[in-house]
PDBQT receptor file of N, H, CA, C and O in Angstrom, charges set to zero:
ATOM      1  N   UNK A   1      14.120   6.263  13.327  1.00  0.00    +0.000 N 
ATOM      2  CA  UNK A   1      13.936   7.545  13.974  1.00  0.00    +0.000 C 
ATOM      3  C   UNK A   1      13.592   8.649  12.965  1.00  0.00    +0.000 C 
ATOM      4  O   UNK A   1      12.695   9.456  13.209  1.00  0.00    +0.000 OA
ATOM      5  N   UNK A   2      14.152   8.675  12.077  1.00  0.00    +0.000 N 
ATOM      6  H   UNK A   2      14.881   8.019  11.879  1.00  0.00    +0.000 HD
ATOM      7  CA  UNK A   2      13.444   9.491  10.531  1.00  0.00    +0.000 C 
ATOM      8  C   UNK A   2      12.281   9.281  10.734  1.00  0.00    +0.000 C 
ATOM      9  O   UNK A   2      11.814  10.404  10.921  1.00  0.00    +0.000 OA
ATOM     10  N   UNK A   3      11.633   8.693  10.807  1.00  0.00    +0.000 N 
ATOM     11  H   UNK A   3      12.013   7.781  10.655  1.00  0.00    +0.000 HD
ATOM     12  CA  UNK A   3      10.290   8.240   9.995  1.00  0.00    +0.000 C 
ATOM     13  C   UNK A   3       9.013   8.743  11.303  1.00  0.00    +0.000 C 
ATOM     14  O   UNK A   3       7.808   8.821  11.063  1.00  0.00    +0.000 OA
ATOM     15  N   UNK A   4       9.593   9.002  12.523  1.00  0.00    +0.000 N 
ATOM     16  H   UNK A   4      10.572   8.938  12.718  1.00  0.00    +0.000 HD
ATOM     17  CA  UNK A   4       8.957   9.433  13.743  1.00  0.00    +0.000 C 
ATOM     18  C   UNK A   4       7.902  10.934  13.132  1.00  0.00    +0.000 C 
ATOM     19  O   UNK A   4       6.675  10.840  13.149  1.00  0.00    +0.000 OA
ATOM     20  N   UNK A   5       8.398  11.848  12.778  1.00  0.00    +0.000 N 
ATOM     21  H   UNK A   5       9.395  11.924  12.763  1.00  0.00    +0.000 HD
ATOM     22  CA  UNK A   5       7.916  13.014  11.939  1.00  0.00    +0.000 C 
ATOM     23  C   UNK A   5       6.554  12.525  11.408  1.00  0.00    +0.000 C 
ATOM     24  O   UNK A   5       5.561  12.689  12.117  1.00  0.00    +0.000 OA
ATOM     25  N   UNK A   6       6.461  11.999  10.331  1.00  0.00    +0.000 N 
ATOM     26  H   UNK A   6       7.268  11.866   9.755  1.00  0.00    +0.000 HD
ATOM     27  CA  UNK A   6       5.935  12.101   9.518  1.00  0.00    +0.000 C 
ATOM     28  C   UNK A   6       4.887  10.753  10.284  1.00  0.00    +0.000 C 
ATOM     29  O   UNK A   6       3.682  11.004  10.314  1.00  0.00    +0.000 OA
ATOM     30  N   UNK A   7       5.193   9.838  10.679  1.00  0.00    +0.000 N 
ATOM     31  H   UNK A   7       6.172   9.633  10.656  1.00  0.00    +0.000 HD
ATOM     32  CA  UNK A   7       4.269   9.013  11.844  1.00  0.00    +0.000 C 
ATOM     33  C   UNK A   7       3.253  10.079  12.431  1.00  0.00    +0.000 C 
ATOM     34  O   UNK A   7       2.054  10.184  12.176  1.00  0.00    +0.000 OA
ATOM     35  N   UNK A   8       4.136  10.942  13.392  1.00  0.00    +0.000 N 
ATOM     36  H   UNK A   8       5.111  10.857  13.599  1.00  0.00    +0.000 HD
ATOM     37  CA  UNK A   8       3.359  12.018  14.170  1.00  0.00    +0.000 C 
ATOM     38  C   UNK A   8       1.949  12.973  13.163  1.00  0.00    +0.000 C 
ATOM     39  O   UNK A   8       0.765  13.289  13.281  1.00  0.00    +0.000 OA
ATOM     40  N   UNK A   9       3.125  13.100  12.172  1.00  0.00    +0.000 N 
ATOM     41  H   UNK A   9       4.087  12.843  12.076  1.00  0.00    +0.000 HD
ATOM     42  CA  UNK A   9       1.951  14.163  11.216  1.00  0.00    +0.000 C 
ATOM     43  C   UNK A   9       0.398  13.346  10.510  1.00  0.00    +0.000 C 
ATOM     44  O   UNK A   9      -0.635  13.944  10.209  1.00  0.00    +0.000 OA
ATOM     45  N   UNK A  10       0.577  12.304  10.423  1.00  0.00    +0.000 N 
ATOM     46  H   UNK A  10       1.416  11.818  10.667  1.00  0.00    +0.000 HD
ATOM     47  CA  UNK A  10      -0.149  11.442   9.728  1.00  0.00    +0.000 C 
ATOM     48  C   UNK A  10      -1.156  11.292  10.654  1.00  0.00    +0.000 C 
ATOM     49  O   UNK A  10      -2.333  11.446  10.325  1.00  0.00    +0.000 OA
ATOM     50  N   UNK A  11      -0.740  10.935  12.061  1.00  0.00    +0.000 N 
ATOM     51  H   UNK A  11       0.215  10.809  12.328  1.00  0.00    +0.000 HD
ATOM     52  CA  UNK A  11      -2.078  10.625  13.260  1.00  0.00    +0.000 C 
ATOM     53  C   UNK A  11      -2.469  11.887  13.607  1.00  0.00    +0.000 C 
ATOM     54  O   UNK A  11      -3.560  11.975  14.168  1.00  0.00    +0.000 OA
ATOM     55  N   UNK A  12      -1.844  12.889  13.410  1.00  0.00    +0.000 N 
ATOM     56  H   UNK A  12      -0.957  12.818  12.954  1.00  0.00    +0.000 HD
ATOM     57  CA  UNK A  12      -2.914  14.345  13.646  1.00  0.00    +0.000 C 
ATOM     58  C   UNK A  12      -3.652  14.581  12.305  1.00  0.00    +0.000 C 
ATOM     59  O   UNK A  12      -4.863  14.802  12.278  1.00  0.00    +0.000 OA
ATOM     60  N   UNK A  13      -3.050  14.539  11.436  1.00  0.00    +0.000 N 
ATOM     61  H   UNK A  13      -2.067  14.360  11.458  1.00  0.00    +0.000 HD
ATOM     62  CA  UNK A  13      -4.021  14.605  10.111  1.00  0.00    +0.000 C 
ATOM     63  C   UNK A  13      -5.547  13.934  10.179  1.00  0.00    +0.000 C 
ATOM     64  O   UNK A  13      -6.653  14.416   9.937  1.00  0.00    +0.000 OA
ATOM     65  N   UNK A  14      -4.999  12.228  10.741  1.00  0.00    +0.000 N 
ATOM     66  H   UNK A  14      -4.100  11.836  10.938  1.00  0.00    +0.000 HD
ATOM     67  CA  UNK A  14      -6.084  11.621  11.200  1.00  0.00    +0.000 C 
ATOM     68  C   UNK A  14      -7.022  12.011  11.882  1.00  0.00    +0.000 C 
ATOM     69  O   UNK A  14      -8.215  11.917  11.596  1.00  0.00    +0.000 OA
ATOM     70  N   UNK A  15      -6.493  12.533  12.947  1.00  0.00    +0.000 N 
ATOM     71  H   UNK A  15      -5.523  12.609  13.179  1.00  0.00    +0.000 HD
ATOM     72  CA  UNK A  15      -7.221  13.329  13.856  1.00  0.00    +0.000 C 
ATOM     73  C   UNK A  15      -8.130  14.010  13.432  1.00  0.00    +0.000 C 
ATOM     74  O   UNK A  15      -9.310  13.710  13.244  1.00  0.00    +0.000 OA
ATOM     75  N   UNK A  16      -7.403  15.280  13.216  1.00  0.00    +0.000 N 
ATOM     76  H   UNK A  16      -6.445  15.523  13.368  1.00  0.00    +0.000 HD
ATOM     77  CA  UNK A  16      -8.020  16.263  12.291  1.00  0.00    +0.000 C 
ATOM     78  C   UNK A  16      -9.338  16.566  11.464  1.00  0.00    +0.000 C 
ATOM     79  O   UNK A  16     -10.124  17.512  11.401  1.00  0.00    +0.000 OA
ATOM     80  N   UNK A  17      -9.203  15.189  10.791  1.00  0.00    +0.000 N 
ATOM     81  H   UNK A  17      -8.565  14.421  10.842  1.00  0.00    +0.000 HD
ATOM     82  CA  UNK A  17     -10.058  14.713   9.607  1.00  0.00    +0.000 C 
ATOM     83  C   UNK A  17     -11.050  13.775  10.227  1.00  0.00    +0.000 C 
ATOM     84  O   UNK A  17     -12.209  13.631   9.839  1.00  0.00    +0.000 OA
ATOM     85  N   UNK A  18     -10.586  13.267  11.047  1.00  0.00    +0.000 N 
ATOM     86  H   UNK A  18      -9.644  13.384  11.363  1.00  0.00    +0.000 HD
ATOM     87  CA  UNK A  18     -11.812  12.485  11.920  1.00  0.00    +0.000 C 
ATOM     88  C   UNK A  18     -13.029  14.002  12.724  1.00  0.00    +0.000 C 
ATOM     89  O   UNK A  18     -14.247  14.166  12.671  1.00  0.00    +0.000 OA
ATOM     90  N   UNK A  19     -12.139  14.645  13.244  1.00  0.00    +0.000 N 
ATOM     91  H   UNK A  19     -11.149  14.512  13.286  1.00  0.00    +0.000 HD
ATOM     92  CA  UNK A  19     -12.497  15.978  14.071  1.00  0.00    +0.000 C 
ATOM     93  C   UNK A  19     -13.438  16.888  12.819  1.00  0.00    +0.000 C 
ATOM     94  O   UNK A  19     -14.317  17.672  13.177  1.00  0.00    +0.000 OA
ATOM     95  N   UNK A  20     -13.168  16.696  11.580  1.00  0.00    +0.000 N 
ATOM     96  H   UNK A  20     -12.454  16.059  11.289  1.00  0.00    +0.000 HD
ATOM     97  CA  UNK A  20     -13.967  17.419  11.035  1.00  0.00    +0.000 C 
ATOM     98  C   UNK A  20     -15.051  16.782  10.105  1.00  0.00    +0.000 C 
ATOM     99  O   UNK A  20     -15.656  17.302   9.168  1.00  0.00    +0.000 OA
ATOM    100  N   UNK A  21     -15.116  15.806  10.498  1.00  0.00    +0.000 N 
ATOM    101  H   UNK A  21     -14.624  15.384  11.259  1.00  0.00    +0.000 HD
ATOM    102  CA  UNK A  21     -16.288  14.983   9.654  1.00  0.00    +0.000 C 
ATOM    103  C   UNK A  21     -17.159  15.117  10.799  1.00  0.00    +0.000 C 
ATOM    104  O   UNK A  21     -18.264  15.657  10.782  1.00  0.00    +0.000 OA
ATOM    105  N   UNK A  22     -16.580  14.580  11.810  1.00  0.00    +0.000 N 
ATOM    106  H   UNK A  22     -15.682  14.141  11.823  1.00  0.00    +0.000 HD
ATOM    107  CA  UNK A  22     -17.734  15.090  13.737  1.00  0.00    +0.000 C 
ATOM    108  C   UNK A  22     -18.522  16.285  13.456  1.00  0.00    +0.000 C 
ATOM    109  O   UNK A  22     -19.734  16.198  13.655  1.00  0.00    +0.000 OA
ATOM    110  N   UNK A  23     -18.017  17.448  13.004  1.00  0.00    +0.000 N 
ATOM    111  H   UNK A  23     -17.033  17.519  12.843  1.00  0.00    +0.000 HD
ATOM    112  CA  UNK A  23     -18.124  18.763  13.366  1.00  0.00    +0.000 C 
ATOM    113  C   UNK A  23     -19.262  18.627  11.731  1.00  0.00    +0.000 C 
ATOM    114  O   UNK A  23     -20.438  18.947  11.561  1.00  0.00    +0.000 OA
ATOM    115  N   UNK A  24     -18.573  18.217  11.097  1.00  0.00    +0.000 N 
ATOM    116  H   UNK A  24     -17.618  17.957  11.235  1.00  0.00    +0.000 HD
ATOM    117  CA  UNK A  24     -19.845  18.773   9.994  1.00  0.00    +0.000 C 
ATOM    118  C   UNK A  24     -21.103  18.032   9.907  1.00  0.00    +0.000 C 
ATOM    119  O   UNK A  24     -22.128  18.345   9.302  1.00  0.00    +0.000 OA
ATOM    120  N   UNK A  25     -20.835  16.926  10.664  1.00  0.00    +0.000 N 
ATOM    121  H   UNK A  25     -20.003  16.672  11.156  1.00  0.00    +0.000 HD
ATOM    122  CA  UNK A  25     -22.426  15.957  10.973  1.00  0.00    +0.000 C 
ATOM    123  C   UNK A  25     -23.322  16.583  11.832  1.00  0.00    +0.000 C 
ATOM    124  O   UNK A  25     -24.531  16.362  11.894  1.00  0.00    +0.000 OA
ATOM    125  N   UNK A  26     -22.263  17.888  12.921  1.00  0.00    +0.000 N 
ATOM    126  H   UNK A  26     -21.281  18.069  12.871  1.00  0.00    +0.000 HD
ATOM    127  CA  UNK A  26     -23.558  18.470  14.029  1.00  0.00    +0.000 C 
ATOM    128  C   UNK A  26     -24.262  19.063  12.995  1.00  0.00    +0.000 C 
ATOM    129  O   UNK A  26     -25.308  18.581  12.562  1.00  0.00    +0.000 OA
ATOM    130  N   UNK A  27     -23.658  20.271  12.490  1.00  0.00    +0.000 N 
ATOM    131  H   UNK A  27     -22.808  20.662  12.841  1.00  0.00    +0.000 HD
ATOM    132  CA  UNK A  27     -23.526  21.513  11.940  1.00  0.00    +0.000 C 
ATOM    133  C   UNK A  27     -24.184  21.359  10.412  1.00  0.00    +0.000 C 
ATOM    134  O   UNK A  27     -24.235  22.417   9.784  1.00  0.00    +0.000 OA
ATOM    135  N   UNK A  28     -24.632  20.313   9.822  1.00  0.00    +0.000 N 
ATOM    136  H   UNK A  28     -24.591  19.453  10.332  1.00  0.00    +0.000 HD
ATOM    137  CA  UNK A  28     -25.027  20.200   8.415  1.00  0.00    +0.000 C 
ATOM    138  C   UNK A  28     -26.806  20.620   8.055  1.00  0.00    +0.000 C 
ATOM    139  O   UNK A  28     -27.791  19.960   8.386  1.00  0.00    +0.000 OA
ATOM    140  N   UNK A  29     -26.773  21.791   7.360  1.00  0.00    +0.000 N 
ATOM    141  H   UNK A  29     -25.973  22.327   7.092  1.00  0.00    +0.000 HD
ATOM    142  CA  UNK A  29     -28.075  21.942   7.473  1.00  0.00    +0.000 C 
ATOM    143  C   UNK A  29     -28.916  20.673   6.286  1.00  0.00    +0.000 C 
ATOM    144  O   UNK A  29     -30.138  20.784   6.380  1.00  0.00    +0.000 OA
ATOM    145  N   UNK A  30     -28.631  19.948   5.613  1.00  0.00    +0.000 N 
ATOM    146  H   UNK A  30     -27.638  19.858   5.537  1.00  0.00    +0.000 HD
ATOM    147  CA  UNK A  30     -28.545  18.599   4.318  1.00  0.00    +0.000 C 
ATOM    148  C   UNK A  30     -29.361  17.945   5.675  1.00  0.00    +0.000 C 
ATOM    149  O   UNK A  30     -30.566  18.133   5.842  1.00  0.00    +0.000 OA
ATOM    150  N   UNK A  31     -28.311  16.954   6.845  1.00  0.00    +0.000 N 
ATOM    151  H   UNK A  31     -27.332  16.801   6.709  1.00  0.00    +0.000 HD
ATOM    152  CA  UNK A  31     -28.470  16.264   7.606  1.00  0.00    +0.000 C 
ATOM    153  C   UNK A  31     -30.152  16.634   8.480  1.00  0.00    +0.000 C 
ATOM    154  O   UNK A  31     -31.177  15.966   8.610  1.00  0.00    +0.000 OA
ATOM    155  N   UNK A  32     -29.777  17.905   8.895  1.00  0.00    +0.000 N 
ATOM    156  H   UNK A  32     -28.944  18.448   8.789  1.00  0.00    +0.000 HD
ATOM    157  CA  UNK A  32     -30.767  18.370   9.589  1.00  0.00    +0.000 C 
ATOM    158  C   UNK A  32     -32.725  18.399   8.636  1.00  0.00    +0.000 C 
ATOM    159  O   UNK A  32     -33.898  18.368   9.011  1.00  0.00    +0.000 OA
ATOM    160  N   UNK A  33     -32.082  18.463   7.516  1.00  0.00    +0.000 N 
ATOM    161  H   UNK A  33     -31.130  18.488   7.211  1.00  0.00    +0.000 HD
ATOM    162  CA  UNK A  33     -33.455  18.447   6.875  1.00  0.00    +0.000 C 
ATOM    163  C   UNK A  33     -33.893  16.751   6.526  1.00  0.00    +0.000 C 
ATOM    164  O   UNK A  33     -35.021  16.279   6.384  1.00  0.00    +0.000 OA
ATOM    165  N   UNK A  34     -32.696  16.143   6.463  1.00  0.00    +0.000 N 
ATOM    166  H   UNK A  34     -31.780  16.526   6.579  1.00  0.00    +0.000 HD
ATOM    167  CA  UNK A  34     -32.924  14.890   6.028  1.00  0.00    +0.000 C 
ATOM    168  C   UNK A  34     -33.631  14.437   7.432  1.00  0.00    +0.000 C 
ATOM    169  O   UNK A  34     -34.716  13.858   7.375  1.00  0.00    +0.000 OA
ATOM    170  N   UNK A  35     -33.061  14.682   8.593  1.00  0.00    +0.000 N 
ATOM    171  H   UNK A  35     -32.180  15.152   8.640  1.00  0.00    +0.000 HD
ATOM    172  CA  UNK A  35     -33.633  14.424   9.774  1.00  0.00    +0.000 C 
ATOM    173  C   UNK A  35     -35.380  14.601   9.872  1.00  0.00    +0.000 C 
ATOM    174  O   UNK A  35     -36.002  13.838  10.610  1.00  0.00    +0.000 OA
ATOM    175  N   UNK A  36     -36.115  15.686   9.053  1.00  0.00    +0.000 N 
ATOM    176  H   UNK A  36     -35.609  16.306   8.454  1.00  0.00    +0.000 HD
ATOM    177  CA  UNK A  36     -36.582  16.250   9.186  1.00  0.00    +0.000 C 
ATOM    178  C   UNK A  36     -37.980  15.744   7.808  1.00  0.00    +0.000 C 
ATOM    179  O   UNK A  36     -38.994  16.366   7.491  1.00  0.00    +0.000 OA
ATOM    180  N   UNK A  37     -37.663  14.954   7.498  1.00  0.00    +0.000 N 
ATOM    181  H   UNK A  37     -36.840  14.448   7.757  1.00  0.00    +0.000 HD
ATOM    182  CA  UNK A  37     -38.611  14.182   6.006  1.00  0.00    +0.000 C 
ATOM    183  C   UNK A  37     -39.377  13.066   6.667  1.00  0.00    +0.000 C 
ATOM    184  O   UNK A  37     -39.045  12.359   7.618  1.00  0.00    +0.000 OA
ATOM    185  N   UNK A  38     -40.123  13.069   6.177  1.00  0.00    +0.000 N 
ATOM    186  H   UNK A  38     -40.393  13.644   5.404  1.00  0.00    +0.000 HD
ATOM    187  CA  UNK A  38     -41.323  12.152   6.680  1.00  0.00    +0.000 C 
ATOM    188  C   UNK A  38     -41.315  10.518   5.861  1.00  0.00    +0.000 C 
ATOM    189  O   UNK A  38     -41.651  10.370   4.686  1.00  0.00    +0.000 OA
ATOM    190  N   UNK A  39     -41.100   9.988   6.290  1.00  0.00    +0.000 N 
ATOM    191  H   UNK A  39     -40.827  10.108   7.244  1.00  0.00    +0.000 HD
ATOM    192  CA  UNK A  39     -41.069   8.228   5.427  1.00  0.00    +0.000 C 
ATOM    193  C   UNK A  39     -39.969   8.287   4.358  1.00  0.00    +0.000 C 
ATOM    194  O   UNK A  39     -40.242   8.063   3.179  1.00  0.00    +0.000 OA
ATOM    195  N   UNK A  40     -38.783   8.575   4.745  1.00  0.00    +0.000 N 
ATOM    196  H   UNK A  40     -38.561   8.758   5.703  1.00  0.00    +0.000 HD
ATOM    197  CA  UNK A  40     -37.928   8.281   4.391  1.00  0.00    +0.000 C 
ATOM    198  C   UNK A  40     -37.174   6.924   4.076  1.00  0.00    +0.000 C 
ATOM    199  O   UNK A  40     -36.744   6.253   5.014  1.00  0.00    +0.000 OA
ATOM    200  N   UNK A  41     -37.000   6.491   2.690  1.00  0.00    +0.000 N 
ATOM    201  H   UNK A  41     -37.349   7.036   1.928  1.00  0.00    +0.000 HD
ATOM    202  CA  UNK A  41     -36.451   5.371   2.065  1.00  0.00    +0.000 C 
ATOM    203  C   UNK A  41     -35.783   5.528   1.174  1.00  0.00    +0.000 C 
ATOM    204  O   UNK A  41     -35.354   6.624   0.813  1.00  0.00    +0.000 OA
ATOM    205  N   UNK A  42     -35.473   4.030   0.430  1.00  0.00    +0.000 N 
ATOM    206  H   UNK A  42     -35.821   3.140   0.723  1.00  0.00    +0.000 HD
ATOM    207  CA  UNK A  42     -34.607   3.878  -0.447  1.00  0.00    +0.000 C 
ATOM    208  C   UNK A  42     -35.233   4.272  -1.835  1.00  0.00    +0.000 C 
ATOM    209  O   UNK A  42     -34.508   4.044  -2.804  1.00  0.00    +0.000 OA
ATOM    210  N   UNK A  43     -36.729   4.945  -2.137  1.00  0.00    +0.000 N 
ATOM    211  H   UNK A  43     -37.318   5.130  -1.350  1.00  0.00    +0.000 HD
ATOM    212  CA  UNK A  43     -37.102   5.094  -3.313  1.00  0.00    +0.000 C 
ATOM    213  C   UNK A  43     -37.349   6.749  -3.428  1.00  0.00    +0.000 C 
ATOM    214  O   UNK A  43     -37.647   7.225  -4.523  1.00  0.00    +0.000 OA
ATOM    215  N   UNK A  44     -37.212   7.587  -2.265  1.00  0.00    +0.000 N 
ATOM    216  H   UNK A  44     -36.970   7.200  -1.375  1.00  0.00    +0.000 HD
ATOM    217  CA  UNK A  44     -37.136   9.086  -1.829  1.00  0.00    +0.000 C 
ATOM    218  C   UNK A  44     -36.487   9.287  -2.615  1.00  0.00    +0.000 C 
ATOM    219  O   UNK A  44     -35.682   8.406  -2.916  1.00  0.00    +0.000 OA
ATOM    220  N   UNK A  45     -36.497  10.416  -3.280  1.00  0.00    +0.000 N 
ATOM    221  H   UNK A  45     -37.151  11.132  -3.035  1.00  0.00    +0.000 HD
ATOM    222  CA  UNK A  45     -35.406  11.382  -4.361  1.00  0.00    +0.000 C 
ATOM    223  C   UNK A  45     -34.382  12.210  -3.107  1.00  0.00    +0.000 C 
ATOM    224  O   UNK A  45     -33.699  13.217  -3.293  1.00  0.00    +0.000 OA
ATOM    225  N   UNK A  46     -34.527  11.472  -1.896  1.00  0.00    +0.000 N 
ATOM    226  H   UNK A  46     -35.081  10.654  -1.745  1.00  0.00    +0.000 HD
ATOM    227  CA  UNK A  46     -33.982  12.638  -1.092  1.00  0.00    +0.000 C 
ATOM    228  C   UNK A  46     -32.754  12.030  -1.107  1.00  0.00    +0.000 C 
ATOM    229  O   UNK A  46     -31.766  12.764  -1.097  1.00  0.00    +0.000 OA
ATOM    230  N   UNK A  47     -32.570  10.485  -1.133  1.00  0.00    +0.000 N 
ATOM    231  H   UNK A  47     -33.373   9.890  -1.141  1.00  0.00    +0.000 HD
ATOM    232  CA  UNK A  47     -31.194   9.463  -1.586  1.00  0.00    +0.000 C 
ATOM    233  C   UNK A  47     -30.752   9.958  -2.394  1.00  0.00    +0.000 C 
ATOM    234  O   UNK A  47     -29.751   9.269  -2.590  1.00  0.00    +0.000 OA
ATOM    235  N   UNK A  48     -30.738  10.966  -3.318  1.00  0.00    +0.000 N 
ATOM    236  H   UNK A  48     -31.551  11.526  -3.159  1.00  0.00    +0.000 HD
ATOM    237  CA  UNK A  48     -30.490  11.134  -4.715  1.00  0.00    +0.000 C 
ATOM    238  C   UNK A  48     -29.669  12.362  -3.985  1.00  0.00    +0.000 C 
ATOM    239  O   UNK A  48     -28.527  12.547  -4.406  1.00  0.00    +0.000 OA
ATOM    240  N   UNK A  49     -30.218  13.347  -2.767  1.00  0.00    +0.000 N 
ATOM    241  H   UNK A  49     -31.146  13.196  -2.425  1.00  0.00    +0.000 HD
ATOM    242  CA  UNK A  49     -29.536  14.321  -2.413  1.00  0.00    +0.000 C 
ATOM    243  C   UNK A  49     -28.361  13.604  -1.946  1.00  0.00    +0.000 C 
ATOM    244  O   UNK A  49     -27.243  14.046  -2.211  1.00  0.00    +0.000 OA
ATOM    245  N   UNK A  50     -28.545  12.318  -1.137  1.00  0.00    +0.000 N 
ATOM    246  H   UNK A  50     -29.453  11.959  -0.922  1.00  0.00    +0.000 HD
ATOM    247  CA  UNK A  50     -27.631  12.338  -0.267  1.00  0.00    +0.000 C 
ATOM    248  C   UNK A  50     -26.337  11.786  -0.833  1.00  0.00    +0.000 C 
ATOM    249  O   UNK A  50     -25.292  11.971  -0.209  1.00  0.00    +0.000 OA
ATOM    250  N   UNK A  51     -26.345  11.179  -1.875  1.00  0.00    +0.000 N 
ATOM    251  H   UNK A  51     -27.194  11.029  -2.382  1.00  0.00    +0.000 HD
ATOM    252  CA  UNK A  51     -25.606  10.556  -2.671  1.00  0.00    +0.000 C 
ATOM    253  C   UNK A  51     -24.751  12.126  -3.385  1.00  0.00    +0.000 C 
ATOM    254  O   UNK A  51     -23.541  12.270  -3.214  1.00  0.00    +0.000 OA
ATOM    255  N   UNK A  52     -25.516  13.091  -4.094  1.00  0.00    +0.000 N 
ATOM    256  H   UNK A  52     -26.500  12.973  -4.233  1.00  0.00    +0.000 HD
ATOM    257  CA  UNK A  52     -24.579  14.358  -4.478  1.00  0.00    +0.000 C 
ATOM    258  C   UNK A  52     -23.841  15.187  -3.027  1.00  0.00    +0.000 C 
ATOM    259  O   UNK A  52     -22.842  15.890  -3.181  1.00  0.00    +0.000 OA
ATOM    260  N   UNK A  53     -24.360  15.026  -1.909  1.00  0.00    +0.000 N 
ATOM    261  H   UNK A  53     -25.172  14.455  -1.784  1.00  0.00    +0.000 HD
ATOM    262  CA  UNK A  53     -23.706  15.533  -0.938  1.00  0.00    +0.000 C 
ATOM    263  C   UNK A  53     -22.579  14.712  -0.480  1.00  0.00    +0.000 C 
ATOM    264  O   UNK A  53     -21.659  15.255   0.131  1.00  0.00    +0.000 OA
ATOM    265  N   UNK A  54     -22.569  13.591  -0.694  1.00  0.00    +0.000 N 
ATOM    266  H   UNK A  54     -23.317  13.150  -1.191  1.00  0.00    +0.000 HD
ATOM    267  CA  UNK A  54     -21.406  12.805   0.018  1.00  0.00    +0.000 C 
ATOM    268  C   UNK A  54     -20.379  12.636  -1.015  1.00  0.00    +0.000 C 
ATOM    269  O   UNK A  54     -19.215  12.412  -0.682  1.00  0.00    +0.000 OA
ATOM    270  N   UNK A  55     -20.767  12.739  -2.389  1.00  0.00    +0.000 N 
ATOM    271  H   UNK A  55     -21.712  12.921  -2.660  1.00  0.00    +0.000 HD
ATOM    272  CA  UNK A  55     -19.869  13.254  -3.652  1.00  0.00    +0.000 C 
ATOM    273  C   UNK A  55     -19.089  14.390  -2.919  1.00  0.00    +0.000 C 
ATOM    274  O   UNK A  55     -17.959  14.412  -2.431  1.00  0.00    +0.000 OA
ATOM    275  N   UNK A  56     -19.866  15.125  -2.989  1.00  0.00    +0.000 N 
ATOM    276  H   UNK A  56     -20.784  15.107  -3.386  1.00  0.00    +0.000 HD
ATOM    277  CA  UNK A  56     -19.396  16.322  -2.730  1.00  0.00    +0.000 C 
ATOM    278  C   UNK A  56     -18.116  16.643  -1.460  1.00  0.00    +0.000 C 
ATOM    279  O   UNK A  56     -17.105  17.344  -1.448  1.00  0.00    +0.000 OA
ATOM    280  N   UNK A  57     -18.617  15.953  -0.704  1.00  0.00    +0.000 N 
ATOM    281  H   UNK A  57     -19.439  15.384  -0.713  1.00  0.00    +0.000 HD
ATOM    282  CA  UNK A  57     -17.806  15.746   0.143  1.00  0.00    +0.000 C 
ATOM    283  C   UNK A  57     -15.948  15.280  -0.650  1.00  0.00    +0.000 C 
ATOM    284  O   UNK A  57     -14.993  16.019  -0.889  1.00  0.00    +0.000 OA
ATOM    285  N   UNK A  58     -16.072  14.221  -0.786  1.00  0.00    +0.000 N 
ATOM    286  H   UNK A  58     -16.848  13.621  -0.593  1.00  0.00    +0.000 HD
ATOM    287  CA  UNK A  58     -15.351  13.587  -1.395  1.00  0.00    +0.000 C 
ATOM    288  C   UNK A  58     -14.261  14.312  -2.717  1.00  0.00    +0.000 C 
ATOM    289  O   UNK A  58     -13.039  14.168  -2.767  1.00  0.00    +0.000 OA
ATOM    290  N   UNK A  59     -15.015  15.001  -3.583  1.00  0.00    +0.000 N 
ATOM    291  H   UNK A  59     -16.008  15.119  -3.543  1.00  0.00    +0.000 HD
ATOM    292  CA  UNK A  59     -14.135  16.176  -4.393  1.00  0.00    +0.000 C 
ATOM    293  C   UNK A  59     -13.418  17.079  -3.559  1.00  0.00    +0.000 C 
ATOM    294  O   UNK A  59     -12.213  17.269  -3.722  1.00  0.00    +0.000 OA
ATOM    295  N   UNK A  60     -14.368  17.892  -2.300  1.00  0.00    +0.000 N 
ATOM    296  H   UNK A  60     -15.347  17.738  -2.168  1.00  0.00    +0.000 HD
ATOM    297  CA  UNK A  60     -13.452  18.853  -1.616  1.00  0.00    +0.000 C 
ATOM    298  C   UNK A  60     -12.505  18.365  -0.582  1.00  0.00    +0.000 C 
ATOM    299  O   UNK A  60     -11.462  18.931  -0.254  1.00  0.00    +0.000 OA
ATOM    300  N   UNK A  61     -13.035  17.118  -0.044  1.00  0.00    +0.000 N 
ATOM    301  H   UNK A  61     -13.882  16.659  -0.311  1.00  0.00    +0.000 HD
ATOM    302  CA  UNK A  61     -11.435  16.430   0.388  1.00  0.00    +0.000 C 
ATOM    303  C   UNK A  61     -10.338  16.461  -0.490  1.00  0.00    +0.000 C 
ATOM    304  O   UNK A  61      -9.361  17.192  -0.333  1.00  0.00    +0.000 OA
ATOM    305  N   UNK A  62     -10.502  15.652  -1.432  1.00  0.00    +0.000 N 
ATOM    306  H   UNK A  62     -11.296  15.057  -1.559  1.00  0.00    +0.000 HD
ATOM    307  CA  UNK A  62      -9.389  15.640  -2.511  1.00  0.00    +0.000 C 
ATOM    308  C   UNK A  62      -8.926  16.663  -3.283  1.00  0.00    +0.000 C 
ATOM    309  O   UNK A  62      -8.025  16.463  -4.097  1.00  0.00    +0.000 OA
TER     310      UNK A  62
């Protein structure tokens, strides 16, 4: 029964963090331009963006 708390807090965190990865995939102007490139592949320098943006991601989580 201790451990109920912190159960609870952990699946809203989840939540949360699920809820805001949603929200920044509408809302990303990165995404929207990537949407927006013509013959897009694996030899595009635009991989090169997407790779520092998802870094990026990743530092300001942590």
């Amino acid at each position: 029964m201790k451990y109920l708390p912190c159960l609870v807090a952990s699946v809203l965190v989840l939540y949360a963090n699920s809820l805001a990865f949603q929200l920044s995939q509408k809302y990303s102007p990165v995404i929207d331009y990537l949407l927006l490139v013509p013959d897009l592949n694996s030899h595009s320098w635009e991989y090169l963006l997407i790779a520092g943006y998802d870094a990026s991601i990743q530092l300001i989580q942590h």
